[in-house]
Every structure is written in C-alpha cells, then in structure tokens.
SERO-4910 file (N, C-alpha, C, O; in steps of 0.05 Angstrom, whole numbers):
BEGIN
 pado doro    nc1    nc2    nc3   cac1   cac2   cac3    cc1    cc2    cc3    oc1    oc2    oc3
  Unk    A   3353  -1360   2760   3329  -1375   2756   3315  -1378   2782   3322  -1378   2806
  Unk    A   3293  -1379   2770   3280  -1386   2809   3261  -1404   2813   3252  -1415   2793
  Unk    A   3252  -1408   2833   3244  -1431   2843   3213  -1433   2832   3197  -1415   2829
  Unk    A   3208  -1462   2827   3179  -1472   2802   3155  -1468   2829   3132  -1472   2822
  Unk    A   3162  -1459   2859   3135  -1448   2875   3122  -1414   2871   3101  -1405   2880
  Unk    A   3145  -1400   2851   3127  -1373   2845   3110  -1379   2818   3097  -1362   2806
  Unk    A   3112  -1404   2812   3090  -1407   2785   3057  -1421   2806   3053  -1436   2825
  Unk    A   3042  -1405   2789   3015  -1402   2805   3002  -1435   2793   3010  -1444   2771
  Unk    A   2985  -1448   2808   2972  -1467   2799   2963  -1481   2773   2967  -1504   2764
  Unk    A   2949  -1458   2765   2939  -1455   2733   2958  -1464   2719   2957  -1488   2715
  Unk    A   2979  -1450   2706   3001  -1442   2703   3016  -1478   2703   3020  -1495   2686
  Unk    A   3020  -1476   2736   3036  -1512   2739   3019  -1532   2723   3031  -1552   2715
  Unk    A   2980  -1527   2716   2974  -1555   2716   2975  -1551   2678   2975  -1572   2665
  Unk    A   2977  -1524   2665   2987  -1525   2644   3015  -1541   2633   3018  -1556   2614
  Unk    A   3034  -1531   2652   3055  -1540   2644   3068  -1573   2648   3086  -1583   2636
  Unk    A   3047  -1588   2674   3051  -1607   2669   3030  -1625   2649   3030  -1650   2650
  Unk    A   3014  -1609   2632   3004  -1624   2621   3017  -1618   2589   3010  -1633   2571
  Unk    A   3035  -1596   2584   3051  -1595   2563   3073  -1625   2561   3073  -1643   2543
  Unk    A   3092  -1623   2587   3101  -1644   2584   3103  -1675   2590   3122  -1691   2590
  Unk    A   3074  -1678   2594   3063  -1703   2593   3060  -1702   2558   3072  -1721   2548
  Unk    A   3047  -1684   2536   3041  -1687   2523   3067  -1687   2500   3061  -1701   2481
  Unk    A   3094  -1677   2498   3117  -1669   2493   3128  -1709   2490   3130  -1724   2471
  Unk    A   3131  -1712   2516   3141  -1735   2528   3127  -1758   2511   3140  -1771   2494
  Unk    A   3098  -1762   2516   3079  -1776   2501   3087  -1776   2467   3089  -1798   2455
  Unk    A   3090  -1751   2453   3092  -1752   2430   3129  -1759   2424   3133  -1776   2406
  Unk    A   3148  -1749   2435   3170  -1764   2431   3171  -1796   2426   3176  -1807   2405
  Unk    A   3165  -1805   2446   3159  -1838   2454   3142  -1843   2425   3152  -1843   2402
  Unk    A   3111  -1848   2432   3097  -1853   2408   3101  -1853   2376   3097  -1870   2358
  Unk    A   3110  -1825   2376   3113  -1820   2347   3141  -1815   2331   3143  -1820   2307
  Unk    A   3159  -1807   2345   3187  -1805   2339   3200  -1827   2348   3224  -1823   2345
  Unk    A   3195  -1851   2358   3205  -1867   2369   3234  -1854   2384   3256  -1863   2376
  Unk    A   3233  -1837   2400   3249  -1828   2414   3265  -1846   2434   3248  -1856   2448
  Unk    A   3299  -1860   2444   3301  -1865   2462   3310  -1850   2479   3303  -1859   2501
  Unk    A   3322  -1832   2481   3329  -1807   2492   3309  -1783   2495   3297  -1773   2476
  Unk    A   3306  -1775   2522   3290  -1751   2526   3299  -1729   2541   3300  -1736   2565
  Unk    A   3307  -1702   2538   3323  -1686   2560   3294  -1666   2565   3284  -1652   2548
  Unk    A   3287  -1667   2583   3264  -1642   2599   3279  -1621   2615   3291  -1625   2636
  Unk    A   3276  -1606   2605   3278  -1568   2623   3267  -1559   2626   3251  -1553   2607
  Unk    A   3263  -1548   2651   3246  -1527   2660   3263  -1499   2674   3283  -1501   2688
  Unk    A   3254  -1483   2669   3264  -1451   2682   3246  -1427   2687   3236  -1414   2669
  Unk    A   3244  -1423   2703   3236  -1393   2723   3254  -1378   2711   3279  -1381   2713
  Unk    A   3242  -1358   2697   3253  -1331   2701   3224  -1312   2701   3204  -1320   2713
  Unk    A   3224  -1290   2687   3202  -1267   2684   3167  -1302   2662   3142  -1305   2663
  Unk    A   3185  -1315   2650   3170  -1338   2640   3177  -1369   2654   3199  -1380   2658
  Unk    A   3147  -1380   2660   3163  -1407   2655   3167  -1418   2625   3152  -1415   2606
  Unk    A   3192  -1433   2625   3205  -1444   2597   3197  -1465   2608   3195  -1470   2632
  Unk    A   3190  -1489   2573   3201  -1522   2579   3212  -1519   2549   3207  -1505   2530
  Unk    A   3233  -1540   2557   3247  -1549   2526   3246  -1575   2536   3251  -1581   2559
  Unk    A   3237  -1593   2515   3240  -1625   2504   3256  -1627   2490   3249  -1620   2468
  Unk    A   3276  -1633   2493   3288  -1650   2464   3293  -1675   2464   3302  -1688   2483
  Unk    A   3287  -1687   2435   3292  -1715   2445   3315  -1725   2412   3327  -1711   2395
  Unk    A   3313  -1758   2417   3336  -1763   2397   3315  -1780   2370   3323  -1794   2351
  Unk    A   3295  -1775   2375   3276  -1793   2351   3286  -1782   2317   3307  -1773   2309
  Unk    A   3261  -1789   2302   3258  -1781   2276   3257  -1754   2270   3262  -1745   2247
  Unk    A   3251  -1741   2289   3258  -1710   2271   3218  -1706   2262   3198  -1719   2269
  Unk    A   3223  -1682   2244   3196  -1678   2240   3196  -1683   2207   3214  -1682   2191
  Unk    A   3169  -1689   2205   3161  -1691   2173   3150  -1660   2167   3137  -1643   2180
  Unk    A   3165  -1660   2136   3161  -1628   2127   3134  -1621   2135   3129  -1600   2146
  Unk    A   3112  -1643   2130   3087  -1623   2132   3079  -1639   2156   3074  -1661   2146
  Unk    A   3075  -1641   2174   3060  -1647   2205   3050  -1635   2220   3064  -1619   2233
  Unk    A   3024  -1638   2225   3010  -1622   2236   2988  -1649   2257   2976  -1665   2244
  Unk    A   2986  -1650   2284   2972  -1672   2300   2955  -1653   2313   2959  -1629   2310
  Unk    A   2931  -1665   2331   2919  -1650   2351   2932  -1652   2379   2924  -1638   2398
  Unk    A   2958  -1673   2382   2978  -1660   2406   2984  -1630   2401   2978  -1611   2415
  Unk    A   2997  -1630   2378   3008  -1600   2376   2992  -1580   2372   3003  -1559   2379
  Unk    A   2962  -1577   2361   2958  -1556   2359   2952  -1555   2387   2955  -1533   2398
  Unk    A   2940  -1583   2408   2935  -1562   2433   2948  -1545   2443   2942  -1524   2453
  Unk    A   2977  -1561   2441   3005  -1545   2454   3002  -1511   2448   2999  -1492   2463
  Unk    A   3005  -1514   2426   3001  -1484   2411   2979  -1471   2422   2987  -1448   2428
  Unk    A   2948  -1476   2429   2935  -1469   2440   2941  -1465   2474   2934  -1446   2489
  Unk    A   2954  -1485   2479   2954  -1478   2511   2977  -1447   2517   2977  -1430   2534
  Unk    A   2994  -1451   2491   3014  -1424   2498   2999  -1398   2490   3010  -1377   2492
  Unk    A   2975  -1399   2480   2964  -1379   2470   2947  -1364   2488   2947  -1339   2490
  Unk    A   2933  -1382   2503   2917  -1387   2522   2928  -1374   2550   2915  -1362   2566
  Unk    A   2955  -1379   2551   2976  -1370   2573   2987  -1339   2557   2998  -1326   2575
  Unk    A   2988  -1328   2537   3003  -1306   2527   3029  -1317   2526   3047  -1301   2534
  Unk    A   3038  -1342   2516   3066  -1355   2514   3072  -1353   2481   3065  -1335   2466
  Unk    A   3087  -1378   2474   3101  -1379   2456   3101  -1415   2447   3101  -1431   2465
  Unk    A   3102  -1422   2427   3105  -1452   2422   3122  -1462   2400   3111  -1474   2381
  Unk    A   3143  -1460   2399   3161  -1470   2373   3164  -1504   2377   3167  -1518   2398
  Unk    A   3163  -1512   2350   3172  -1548   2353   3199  -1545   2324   3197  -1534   2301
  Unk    A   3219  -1556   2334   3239  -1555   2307   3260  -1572   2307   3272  -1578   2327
  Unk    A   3269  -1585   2275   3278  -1606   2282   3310  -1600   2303   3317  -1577   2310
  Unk    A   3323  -1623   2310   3352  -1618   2318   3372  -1611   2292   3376  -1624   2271
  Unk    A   3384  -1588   2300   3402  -1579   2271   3429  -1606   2266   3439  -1618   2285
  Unk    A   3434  -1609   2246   3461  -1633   2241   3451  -1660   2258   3466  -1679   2263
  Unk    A   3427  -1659   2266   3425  -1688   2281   3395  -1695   2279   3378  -1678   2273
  Unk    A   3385  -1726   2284   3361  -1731   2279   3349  -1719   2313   3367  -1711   2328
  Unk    A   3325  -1720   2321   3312  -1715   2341   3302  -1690   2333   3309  -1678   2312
  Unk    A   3279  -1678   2357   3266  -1645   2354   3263  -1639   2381   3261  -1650   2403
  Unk    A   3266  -1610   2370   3258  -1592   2399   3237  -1584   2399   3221  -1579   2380
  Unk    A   3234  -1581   2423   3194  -1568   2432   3207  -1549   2453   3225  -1555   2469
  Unk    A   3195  -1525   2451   3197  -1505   2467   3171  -1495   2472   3159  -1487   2452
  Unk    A   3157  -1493   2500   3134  -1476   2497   3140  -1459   2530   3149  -1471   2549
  Unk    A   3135  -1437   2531   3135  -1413   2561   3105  -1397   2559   3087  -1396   2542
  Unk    A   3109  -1390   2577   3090  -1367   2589   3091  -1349   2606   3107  -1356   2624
  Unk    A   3087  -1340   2608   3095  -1301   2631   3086  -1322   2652   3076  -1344   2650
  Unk    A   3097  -1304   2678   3095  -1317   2707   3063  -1310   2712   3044  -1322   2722
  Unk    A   3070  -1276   2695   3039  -1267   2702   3028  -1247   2676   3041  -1238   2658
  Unk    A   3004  -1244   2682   2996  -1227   2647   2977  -1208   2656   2966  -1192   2641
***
C-alpha cells in the first residue's frame, strides 16, 4: 500500500468529502455507534465505512448517496453500499484510479 501523498488534490478533497458524507450518514440515519474508516493506496484510492447501525432498507435511495455514486463516477471509480452479512450495520465502499 502506499502512502495517501501520491493521491493528487482533487482526488484528496473528493475523498474527504466521501467520508465526511459516509460518517454523517452512519451517525444520522443508521444510528450507528460504531464506525471503522479505511483508507488504501494502491493502483486506486479505496475507502470502506463500516459501521454497526440499522443496516439498509430494501428500497433506499437519499441524495447523500446518489452524490457518492456521482462523485465515483466523476473520478472513473466504483460505489457499492451493502448491508453487513449475519450482522446488523452496512458497508460503503467507494475508490478511484490514482490516475485516468
């Protein structure tokens, strides 16, 4: 893995505004008390959220998430949200190439 100074500006002020927004929706809406944040450098930056809240409702759809989805789109990334398997809480995964 390598170090979060070969991710270019753009890039950092996306990703910290993914998990401000990640963070924000755990808390708020899942009543989350538990939150684990990852980040990783490789050929992408990755974030995974997971937290220990409610899980997701079959049909949910907010304008946090579609931005999310937009911002990985926007980057040539990726955006999955899904619940935790055998346990309540969800995962949020969103990356993007270092470079495109």
């Amino acid at each position: 893995m390598g170090p979060l100074s070969v991710v270019d500006s753009a890039l950092a002020d996306q990703a910290e505004a993914v998990v401000r927004e990640a963070v924000s929706n755990a808390v708020r809406h899942a009543k989350a008390s538990t939150l684990t944040v990852r980040v990783k450098v490789d050929d992408d930056l990755c974030i995974e959220v997971t937290d220990n809240g409610r899980g997701l409702p079959d049909e949910f759809t907010g304008s946090g998430l579609t931005n999310l989805r937009q911002r990985a789109e926007q980057a040539g990334g990726e955006f999955t949200l899904a619940s935790v398997p055998g346990a309540s809480g969800t995962v949020l995964r969103w990356s993007a190439p270092l470079s495109q």
